[in-house]
Each structure stands twice: as structure tokens, then as C-alpha cells.
N, CA, C and O atoms as a DFTB+ gen file, in Angstrom:
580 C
 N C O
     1  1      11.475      -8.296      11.022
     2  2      12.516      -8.933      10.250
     3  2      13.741      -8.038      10.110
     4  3      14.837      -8.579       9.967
     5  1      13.632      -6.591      10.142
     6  2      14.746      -5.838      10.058
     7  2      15.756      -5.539      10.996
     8  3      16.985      -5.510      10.931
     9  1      14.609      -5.240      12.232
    10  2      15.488      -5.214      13.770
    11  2      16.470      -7.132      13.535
    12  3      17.696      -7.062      13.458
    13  1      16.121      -7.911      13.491
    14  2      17.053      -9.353      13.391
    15  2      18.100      -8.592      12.656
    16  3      19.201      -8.256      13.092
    17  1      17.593      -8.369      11.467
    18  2      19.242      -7.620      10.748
    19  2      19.803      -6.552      10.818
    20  3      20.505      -5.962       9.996
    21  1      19.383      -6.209      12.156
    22  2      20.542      -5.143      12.306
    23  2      19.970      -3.918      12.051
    24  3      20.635      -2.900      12.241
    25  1      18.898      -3.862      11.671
    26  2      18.229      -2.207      10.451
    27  2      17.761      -1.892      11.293
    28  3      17.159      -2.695      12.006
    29  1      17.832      -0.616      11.573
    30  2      16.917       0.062      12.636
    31  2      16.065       1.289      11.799
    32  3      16.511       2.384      11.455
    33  1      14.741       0.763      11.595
    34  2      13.456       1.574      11.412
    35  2      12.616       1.495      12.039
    36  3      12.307       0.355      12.384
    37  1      11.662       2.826      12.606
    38  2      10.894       3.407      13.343
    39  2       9.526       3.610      13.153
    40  3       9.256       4.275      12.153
    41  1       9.135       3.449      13.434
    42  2       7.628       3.849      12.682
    43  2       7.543       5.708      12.448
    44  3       7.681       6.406      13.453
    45  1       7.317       6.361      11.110
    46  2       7.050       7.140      10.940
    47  2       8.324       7.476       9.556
    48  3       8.196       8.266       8.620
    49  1       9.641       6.461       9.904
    50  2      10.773       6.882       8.471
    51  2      10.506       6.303       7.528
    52  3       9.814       5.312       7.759
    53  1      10.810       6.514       6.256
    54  2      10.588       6.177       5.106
    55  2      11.525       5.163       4.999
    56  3      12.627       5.403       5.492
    57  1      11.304       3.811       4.336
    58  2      12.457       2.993       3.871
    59  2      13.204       3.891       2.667
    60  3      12.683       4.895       2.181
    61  1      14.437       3.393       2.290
    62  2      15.714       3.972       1.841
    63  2      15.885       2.127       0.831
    64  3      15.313       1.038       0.891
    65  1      16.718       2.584       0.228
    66  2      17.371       1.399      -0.771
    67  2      18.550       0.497      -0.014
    68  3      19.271      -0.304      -0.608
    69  1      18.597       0.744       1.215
    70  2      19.507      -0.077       2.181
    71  2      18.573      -0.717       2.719
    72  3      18.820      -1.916       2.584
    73  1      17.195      -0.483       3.507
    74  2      15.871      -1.225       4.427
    75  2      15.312      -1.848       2.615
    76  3      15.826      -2.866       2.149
    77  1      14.602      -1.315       2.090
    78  2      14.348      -2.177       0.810
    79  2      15.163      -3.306       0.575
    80  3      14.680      -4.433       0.679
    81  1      16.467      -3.113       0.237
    82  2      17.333      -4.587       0.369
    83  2      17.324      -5.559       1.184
    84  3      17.116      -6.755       0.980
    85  1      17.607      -4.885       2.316
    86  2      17.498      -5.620       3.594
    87  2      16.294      -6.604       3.224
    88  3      16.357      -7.791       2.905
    89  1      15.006      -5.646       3.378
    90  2      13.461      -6.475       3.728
    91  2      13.799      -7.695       2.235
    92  3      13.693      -8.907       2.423
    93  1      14.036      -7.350       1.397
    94  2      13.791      -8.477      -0.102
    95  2      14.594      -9.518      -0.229
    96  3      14.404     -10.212      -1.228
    97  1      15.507      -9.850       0.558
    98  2      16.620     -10.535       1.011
    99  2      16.380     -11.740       1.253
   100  3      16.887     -12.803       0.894
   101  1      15.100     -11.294       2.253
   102  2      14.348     -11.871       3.309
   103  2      13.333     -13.335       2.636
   104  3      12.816     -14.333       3.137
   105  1      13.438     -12.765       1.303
   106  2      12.297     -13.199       0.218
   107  2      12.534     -14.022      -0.911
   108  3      13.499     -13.820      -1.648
   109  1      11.699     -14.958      -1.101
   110  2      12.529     -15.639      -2.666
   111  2      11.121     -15.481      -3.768
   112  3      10.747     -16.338      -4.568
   113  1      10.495     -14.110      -3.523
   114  2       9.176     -13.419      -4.514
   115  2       9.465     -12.458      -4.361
   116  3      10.505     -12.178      -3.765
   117  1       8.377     -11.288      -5.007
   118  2       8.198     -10.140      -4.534
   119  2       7.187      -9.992      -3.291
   120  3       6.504     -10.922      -2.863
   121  1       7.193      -8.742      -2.798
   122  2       6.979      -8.312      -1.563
   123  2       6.197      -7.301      -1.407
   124  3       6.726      -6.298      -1.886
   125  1       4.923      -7.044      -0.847
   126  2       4.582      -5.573      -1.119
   127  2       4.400      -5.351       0.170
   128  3       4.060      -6.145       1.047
   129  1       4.782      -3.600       0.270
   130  2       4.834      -2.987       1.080
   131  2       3.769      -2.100       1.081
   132  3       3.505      -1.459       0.064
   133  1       3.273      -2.012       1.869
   134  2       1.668      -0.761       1.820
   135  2       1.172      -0.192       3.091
   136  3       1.203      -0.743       4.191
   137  1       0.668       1.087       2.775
   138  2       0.423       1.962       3.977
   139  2       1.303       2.970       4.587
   140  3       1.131       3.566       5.650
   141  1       2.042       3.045       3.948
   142  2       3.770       4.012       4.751
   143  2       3.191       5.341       5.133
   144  3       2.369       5.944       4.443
   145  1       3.759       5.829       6.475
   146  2       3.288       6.847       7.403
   147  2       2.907       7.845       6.385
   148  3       3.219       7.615       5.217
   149  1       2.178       9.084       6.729
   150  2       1.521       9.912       5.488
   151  2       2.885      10.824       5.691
   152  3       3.521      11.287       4.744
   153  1       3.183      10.980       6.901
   154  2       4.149      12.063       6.891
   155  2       5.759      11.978       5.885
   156  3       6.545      12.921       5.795
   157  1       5.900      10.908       5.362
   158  2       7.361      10.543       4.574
   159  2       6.748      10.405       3.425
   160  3       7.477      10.101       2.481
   161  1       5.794      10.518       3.249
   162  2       5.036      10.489       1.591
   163  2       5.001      12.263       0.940
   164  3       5.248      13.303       1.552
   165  1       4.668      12.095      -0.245
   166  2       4.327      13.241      -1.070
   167  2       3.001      13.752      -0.707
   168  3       1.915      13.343      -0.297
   169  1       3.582      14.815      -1.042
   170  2       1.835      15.909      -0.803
   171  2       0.442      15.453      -1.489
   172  3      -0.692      15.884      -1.285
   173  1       0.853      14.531      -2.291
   174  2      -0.452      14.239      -3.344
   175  2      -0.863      12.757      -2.913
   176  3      -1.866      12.325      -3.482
   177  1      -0.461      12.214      -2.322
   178  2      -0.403      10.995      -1.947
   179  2      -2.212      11.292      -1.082
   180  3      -2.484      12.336      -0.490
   181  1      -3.022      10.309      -1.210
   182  2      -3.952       9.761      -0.668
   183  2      -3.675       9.495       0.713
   184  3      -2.763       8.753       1.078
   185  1      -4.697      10.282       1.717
   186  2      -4.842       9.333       3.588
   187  2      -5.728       8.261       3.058
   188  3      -6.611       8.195       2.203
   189  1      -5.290       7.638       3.695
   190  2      -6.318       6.180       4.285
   191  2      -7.319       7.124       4.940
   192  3      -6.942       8.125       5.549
   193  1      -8.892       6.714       4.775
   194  2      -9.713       7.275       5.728
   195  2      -9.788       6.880       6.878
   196  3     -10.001       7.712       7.760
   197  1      -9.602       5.193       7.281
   198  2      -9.974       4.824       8.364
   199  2      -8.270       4.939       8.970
   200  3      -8.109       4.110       9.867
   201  1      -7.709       5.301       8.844
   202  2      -6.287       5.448       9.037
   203  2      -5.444       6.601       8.679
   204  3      -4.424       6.310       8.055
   205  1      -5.709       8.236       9.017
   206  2      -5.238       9.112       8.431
   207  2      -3.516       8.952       8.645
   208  3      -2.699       9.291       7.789
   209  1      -3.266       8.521       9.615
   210  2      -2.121       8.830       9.605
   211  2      -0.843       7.556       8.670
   212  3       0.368       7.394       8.817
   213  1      -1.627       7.036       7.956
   214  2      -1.035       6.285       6.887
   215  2      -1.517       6.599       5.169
   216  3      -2.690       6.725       4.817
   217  1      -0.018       6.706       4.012
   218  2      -1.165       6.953       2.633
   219  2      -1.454       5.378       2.339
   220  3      -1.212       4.273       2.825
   221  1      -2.139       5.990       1.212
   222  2      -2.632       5.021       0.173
   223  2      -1.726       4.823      -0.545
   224  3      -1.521       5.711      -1.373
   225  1      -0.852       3.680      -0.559
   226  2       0.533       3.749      -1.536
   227  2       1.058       2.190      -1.036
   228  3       0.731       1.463      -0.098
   229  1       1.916       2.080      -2.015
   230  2       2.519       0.702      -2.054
   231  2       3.693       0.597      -3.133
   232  3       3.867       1.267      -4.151
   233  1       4.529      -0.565      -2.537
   234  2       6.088      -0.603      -3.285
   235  2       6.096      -2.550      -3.331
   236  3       5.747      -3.567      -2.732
   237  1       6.589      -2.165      -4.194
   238  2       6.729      -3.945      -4.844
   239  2       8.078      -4.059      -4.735
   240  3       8.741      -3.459      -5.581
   241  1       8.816      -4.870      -3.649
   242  2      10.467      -5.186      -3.695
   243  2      10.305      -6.269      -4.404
   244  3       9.208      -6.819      -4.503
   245  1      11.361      -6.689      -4.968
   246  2      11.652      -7.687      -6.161
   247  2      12.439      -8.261      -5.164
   248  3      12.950      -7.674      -4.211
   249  1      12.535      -9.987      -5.571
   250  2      13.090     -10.969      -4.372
   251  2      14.835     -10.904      -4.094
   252  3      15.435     -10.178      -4.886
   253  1      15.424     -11.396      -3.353
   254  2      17.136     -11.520      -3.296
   255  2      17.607     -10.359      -3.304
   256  3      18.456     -10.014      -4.126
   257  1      17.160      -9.631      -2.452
   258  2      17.751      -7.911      -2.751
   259  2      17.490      -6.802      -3.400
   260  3      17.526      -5.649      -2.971
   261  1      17.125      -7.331      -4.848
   262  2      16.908      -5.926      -6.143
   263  2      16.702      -4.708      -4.848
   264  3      17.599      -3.995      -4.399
   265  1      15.426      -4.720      -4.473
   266  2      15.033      -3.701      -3.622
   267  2      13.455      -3.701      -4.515
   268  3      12.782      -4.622      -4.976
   269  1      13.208      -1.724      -4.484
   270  2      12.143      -1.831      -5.121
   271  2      11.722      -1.808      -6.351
   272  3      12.572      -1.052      -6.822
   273  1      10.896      -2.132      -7.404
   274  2      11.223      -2.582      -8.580
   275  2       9.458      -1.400      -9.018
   276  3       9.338      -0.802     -10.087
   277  1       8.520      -1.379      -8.035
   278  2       7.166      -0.701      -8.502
   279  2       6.983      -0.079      -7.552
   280  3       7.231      -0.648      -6.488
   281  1       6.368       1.650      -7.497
   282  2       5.559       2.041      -6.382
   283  2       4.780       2.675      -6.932
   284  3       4.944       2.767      -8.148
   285  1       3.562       3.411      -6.297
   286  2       2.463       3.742      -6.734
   287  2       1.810       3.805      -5.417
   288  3       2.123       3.466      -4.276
   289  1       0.668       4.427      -6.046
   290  2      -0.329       5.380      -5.164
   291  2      -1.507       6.000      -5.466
   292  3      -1.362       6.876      -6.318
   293  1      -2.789       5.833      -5.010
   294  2      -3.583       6.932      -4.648
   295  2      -3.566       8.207      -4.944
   296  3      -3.183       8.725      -3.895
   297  1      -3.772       9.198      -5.851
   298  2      -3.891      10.245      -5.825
   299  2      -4.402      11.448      -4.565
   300  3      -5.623      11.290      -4.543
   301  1      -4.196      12.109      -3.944
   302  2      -5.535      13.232      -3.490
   303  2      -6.187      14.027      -4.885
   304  3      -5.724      14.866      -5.657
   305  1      -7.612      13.254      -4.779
   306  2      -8.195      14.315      -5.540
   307  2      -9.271      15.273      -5.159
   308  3     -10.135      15.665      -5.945
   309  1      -9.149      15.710      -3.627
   310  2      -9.987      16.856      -3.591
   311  2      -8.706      18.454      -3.363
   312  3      -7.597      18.441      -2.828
   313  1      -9.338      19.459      -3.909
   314  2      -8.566      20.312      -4.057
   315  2      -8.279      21.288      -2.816
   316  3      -7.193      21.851      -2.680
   317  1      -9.236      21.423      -2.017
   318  2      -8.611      22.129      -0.889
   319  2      -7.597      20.904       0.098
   320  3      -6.537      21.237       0.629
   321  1      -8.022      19.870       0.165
   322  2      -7.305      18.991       1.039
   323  2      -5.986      18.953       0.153
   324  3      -5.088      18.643       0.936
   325  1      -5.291      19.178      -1.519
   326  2      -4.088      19.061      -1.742
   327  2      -3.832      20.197      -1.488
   328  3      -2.606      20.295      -1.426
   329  1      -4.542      21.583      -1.211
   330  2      -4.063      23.008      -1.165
   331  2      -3.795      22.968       0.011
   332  3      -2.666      23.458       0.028
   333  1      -4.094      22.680       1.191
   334  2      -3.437      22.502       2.771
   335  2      -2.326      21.931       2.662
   336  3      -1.367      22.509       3.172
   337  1      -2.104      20.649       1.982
   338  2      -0.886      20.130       1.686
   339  2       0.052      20.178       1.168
   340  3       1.152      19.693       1.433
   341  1      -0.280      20.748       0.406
   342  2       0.954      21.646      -0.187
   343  2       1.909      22.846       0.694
   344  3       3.132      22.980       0.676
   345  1       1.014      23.537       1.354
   346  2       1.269      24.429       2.589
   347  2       1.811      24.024       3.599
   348  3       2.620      24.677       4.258
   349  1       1.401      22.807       3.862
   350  2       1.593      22.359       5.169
   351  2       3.159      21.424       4.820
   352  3       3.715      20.950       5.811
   353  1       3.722      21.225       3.634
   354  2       4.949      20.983       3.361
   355  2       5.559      21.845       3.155
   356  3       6.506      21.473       2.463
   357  1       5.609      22.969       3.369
   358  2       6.474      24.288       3.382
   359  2       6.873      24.452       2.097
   360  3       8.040      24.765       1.862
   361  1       5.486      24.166       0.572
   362  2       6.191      24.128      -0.206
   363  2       5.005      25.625      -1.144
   364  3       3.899      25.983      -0.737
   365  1       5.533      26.020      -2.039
   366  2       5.032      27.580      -2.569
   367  2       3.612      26.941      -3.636
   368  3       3.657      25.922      -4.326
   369  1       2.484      27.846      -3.500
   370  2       1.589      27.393      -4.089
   371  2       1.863      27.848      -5.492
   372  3       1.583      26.994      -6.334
   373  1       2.399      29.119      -6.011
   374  2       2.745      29.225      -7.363
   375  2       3.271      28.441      -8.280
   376  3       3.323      28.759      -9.469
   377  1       3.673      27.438      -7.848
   378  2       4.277      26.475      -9.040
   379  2       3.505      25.509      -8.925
   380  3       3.835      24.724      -9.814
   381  1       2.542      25.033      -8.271
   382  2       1.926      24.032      -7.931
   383  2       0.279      24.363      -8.492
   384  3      -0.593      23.506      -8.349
   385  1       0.055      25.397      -8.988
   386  2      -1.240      26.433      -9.821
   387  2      -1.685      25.230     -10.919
   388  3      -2.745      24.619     -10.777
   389  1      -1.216      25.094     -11.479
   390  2      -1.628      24.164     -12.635
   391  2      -1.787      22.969     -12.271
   392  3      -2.519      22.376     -13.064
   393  1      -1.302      22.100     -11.108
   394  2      -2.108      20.906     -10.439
   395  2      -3.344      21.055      -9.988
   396  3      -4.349      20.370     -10.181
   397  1      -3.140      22.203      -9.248
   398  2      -4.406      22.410      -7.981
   399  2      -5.388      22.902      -9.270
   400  3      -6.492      23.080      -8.755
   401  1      -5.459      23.141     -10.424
   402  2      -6.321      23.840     -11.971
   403  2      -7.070      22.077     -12.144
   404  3      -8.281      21.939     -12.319
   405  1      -6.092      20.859     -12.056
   406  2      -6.404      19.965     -12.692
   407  2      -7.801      19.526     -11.618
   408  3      -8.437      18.532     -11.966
   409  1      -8.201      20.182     -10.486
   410  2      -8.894      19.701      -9.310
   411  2      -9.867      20.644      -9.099
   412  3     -10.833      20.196      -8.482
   413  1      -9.946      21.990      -9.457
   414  2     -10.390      22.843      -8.969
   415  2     -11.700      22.663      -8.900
   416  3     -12.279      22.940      -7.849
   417  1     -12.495      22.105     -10.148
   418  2     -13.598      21.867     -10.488
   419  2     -14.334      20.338     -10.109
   420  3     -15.420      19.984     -10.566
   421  1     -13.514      19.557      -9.204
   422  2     -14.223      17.914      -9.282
   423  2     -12.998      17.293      -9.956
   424  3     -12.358      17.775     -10.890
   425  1     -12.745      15.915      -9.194
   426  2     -12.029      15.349      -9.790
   427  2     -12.592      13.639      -9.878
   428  3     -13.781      13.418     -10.105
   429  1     -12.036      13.000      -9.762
   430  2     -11.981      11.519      -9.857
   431  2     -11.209      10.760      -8.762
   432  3     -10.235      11.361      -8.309
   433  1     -11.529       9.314      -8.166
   434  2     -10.722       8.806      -7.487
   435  2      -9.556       8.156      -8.674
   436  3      -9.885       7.588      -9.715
   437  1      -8.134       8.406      -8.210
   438  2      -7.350       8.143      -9.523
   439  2      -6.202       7.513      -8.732
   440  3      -6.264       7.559      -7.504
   441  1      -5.048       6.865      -9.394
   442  2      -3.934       6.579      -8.528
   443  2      -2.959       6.632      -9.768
   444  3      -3.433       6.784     -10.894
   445  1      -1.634       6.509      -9.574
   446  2      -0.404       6.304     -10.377
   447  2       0.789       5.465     -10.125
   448  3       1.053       5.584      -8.929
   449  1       1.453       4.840     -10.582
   450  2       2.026       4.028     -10.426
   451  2       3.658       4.114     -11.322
   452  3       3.530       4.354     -12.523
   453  1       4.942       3.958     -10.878
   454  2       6.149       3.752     -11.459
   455  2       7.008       2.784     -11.696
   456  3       7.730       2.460     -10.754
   457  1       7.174       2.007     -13.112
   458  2       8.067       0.896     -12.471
   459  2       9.367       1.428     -13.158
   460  3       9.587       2.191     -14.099
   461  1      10.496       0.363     -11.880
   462  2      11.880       1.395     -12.397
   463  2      12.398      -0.428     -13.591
   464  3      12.805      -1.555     -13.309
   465  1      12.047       0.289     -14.829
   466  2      12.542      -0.866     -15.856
   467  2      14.134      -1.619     -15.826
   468  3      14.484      -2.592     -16.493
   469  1      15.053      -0.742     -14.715
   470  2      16.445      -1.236     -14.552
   471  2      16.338      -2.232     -14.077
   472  3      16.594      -3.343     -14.542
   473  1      15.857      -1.872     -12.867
   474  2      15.554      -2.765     -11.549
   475  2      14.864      -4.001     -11.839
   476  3      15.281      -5.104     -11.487
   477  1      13.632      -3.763     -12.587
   478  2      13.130      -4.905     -13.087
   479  2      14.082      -6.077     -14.101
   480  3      14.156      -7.305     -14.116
   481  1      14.606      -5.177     -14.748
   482  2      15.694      -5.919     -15.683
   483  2      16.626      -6.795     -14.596
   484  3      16.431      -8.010     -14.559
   485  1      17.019      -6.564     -14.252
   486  2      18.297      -6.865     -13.258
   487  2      17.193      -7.746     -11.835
   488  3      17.701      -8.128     -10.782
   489  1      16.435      -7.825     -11.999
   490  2      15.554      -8.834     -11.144
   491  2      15.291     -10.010     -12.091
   492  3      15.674     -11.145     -11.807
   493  1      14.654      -9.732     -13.184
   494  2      14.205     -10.699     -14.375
   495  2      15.798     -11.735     -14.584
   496  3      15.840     -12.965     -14.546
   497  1      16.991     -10.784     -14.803
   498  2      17.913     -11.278     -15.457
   499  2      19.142     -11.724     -14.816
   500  3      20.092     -12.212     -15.428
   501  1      19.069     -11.474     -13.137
   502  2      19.801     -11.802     -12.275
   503  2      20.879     -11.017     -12.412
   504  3      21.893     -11.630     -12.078
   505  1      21.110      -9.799     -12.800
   506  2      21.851      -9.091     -12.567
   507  2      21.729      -7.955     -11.381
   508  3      20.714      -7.259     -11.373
   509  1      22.614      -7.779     -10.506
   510  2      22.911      -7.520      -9.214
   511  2      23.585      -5.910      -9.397
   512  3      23.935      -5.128      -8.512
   513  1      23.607      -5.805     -10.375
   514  2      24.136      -4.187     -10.295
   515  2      23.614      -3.322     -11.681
   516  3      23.824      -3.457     -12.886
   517  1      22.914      -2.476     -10.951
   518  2      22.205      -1.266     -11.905
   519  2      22.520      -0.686     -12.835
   520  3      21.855      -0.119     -13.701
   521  1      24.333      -0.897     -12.585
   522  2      24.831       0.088     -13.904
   523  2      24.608      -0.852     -15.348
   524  3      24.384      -0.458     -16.492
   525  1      24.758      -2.180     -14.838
   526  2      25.056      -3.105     -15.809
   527  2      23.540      -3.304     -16.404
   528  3      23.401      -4.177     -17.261
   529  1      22.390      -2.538     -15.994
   530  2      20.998      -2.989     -16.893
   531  2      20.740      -1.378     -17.835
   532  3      19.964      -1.189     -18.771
   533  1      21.539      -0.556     -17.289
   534  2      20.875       0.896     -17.982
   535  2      21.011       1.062     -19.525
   536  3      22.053       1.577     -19.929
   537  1      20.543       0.872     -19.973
   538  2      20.307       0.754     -21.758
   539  2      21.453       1.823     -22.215
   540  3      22.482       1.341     -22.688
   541  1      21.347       3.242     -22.107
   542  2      21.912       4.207     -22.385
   543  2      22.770       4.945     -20.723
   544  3      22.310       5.800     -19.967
   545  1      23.810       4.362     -20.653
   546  2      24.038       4.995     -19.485
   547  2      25.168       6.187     -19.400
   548  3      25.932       6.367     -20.348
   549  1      25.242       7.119     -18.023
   550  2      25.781       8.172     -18.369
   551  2      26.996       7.621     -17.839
   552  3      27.182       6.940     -16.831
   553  1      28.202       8.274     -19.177
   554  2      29.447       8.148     -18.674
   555  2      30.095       9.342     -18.870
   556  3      29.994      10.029     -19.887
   557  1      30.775       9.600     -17.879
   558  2      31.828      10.903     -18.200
   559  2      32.155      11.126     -19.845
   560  3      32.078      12.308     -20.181
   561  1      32.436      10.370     -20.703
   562  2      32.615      10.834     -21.535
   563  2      31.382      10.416     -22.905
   564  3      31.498      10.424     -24.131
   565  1      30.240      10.079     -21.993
   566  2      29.182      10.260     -22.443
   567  2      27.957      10.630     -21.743
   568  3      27.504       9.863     -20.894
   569  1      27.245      11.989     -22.081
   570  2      26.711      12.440     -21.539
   571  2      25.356      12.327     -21.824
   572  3      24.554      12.507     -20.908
   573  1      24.840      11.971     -23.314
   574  2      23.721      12.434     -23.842
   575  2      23.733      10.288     -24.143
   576  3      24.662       9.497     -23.976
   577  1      22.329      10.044     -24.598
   578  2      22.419       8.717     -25.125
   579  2      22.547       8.085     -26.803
   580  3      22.613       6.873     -27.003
């Protein structure tokens, strides 16, 4: 559906808030998206077993554009498999000590999930621009809410 409009994504890039639009456009519901390459995901993000090279994760586009309105995911909860990963994103294990603490011992299969309440607003309420749903928003000459 994206190549028709013009969008050129690849297998392995992450959608962006331009391909999100695009794909929800497409739609007069929401939409879920699931499985996105492991490599454009976060270090904590869950492999698929029967599918390593995809996570465990998913994004809810909201219909007529909004884009995405929920994503969420799978946790990794074994601790050497997030300690490779962490490494293997070129990222420093010292600040990352107190995650890899929450695992060290056994964990749980767990997942987490975000919804962006603007987005949702402005889907619910047919409003088409973000600035116009932010409860407290930042303006130059307001900084704090």
C-alpha cells in the first residue's frame, strides 16, 4: 500500500510519522502493525522465537492519518540475552546496571505498552494537529505548565 503512495520502505527500516500517516490514511479504523525487524527496535524488545529476526512489538495507527496513537512490546527477560544486547548496540553497560539487577536473578515473561494521550485526543476528537490537543503546551514564553 505504501510503494502505490509513493513511500519507499524496505524491509529492515523503521516506520517514521510520515510511513505511519501514509499507512492510516489508507484506513477508516485503527491498524496494527506487528513484528518490526529486531534490528530498528530497542535493546529490550523481545525476538520472536520462531522468527528471530523480527521483535515482539506492535503499534496501533489511529484511522485518517493521526499516525500512531499505541505501541508496546514484549520485554527481554533473560539477562544475559539483554547483556549481549546492550553490547551489541554499542551502548555502555554502566548505566544500564540497575536494569540488567532487575533480571539477574529470574525474571517473568512481561511486556509494556505506551499510549500517546495527544494523539489519541486528536483521533477521538478529529483534530488534525498535535499542538491543538496538548493540555499544557510549551510556548516560548511558557516554559513550565
Amino acid at each position: 500500500r505504501l510503494k502505490k503512495k509513493g513511500v519507499a520502505v524496505n524491509w529492515g527500516d523503521d516506520f517514521g510519522g510520515d510511513e505511519e500517516t501514509a499507512l492510516s490514511e489508507e484506513f477508516d479504523r485503527p491498524v496494527m502493525v506487528h513484528r518490526y525487524p529486531t534490528a530498528c527496535k530497542a535493546f529490550y524488545m523481545k525476538q520472536d522465537p520462531a522468527r528471530p529476526d523480527v521483535a515482539l512489538c506492535v503499534d496501533m495507527l489511529a484511522p485518517e492519518g493521526h499516525g500512531e496513537i499505541i505501541g508496546g512490546g514484549q520485554r527481554e527477560d533473560d539477562y544475559e540475552t539483554l547483556r549481549t544486547k546492550i553490547t551489541s548496540h554499542g551502548l555502555p553497560l554502566a548505566p544500564f546496571e540497575w536494569y540488567l539487577d532487575l533480571r539477574r536473578y529470574g525474571s517473568v515473561p512481561h511486556a509494556g505498552f505506551g499510549m500517546g494521550i495527544e494523539r489519541m485526543t486528536g483521533w477521538v476528537c478529529g483534530i488534525h494537529h498535535i499542538r491543538e490537543t496538548v493540555p499544557f503546551p510549551r510556548l516560548m514564553e511558557r516554559l513550565e505548565p
